[in-house]
C-alpha positions as a printed NumPy array, in Angstrom:
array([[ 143.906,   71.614,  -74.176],
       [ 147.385,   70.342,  -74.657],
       [ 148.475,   67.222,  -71.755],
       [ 150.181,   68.2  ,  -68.886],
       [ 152.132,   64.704,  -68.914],
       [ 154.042,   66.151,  -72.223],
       [ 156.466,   68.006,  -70.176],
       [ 159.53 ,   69.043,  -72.395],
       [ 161.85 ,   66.754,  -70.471],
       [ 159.649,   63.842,  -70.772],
       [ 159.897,   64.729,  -74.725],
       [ 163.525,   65.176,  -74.819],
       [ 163.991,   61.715,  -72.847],
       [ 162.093,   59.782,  -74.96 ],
       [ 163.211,   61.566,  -78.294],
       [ 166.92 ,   61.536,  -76.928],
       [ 167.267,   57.485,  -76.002],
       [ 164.486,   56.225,  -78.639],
       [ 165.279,   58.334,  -81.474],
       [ 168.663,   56.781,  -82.322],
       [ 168.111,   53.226,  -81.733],
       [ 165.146,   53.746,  -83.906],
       [ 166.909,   55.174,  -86.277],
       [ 169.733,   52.371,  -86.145],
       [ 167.421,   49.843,  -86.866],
       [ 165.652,   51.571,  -89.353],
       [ 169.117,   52.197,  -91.181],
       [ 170.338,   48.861,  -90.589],
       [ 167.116,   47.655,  -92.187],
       [ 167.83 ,   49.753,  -95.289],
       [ 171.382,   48.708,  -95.699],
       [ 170.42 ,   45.429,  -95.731],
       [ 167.744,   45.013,  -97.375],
       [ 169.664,   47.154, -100.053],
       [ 172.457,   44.471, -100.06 ],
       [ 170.044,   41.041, -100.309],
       [ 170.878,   38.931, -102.918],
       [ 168.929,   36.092, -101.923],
       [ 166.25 ,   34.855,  -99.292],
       [ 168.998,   33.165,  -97.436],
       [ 170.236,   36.741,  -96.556],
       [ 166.906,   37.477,  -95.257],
       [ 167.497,   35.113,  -92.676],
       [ 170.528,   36.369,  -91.769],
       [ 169.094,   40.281,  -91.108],
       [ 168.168,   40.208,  -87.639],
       [ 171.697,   38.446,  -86.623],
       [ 173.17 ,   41.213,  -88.375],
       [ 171.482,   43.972,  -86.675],
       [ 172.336,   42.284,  -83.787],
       [ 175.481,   41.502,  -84.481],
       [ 176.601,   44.694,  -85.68 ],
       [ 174.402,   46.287,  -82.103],
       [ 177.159,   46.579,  -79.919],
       [ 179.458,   48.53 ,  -82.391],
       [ 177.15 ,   50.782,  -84.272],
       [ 174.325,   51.748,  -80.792],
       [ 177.184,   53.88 ,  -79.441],
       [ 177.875,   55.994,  -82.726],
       [ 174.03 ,   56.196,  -83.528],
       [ 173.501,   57.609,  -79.853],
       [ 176.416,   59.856,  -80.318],
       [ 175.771,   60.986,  -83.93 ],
       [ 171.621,   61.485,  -83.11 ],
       [ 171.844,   62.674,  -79.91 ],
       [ 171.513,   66.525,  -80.968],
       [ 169.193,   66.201,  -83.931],
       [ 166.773,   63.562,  -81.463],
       [ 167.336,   66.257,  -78.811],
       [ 165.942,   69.321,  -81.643],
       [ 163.126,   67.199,  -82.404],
       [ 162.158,   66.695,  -79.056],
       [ 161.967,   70.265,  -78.568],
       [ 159.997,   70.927,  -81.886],
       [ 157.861,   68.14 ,  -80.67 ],
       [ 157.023,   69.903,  -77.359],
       [ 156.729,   72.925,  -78.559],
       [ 154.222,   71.877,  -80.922],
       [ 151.954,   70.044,  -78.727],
       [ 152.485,   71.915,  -75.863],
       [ 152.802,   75.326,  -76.636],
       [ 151.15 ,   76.131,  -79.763],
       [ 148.242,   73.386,  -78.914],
       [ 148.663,   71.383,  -82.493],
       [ 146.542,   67.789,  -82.659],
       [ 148.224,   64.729,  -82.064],
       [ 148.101,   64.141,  -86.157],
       [ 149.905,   67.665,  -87.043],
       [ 152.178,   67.088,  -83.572],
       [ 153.717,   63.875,  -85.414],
       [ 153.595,   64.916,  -88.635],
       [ 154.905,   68.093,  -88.56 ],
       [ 157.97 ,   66.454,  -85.944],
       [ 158.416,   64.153,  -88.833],
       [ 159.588,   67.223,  -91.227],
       [ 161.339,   69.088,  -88.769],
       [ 163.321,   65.379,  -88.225],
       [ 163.761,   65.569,  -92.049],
       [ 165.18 ,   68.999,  -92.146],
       [ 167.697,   68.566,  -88.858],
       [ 168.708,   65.315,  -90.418],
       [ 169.139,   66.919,  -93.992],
       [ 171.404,   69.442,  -92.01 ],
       [ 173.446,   67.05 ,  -90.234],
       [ 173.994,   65.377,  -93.663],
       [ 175.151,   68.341,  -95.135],
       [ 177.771,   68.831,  -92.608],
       [ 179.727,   65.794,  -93.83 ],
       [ 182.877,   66.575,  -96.096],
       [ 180.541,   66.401,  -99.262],
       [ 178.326,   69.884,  -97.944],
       [ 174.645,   70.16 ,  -99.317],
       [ 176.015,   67.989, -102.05 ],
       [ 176.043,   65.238,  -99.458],
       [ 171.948,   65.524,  -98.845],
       [ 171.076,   64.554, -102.166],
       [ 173.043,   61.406, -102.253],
       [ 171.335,   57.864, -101.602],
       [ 173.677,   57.167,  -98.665],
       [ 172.824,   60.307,  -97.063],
       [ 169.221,   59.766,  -97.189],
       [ 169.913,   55.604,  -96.32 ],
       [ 171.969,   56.572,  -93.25 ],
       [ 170.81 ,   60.492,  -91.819],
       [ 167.439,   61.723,  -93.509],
       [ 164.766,   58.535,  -93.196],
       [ 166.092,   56.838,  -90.307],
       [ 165.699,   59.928,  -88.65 ],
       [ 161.87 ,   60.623,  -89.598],
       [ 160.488,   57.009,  -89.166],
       [ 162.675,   57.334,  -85.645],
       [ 160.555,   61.027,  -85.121],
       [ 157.303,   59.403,  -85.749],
       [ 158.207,   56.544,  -83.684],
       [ 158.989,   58.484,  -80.666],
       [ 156.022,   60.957,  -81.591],
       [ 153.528,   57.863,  -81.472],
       [ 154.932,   56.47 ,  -78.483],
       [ 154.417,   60.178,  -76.666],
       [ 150.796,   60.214,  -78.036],
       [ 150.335,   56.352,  -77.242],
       [ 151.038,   57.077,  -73.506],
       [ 149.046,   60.619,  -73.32 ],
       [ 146.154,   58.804,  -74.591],
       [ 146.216,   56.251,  -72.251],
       [ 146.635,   58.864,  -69.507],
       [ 143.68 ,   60.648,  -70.453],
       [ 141.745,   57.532,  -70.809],
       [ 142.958,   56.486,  -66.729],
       [ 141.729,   60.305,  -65.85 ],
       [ 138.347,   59.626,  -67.601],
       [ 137.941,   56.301,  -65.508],
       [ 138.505,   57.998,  -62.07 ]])
């Protein structure tokens, strides 16, 4: 039987705030790590991220607000209302991520042409899935360790 902790506002919270400053740093990883010449730019990465924080956290959260807020609502819907395992719950997110992400791509001034580029898929498609999974494990971190407190009492 499905947690009663995984209400679909607690989803959409955590989905909404998480998902994009997941999937900042997961794109800010790929651009740089894309753009290392040497192991002195490894050093640098984490100042960049930083760096760049204050400029790029405000267009993430307004660019993956809507897509983090449709995967939240998959994501409930799937473990709350049609009962799936914490496995399928995040893995199935995951796609739906992929395909809201894909769309969201597509609306740029290239159309589905856009999708199939390597900046699309740097910038929109995989940030958004490692940032669904994230947010998916988080949910599941914290329901197990409800359930686990309700076992001890």
């Amino acid at each position: 039987m499905p947690d009663k902790t995984a209400t679909i506002g607690r989803c959409v919270w955590i989905f909404a705030v998480r998902g994009p400053l997941f999937g900042y740093l997961t794109a800010a990883s790929l651009i740089i790590i894309q753009e290392v010449d040497s192991f002195f730019d490894v050093l640098w990465f984490p100042l960049a991220i930083v760096m760049f924080a204050p400029f790029a956290i405000p267009v993430a959260l307004f660019v993956g607000l809507v897509p983090a807020v449709l995967v939240g609502i998959v994501y409930w819907a799937l473990r709350a209302k049609l009962a799936a395992g914490p496995s399928a719950a995040v893995a199935l997110s995951a796609v739906a991520a992929g395909v809201v992400c894909a769309g969201v791509a597509a609306m740029s001034d290239e159309g589905f042409a856009g999708v199939l580029t390597v900046e699309a898929w740097q910038v929109v498609i995989l940030p958004g899935i490692v940032a669904a999974v994230l947010c998916a494990a988080y949910i599941e971190r914290g329901l197990k360790k409800a359930s686990a407190r309700r076992l001890q009492e």
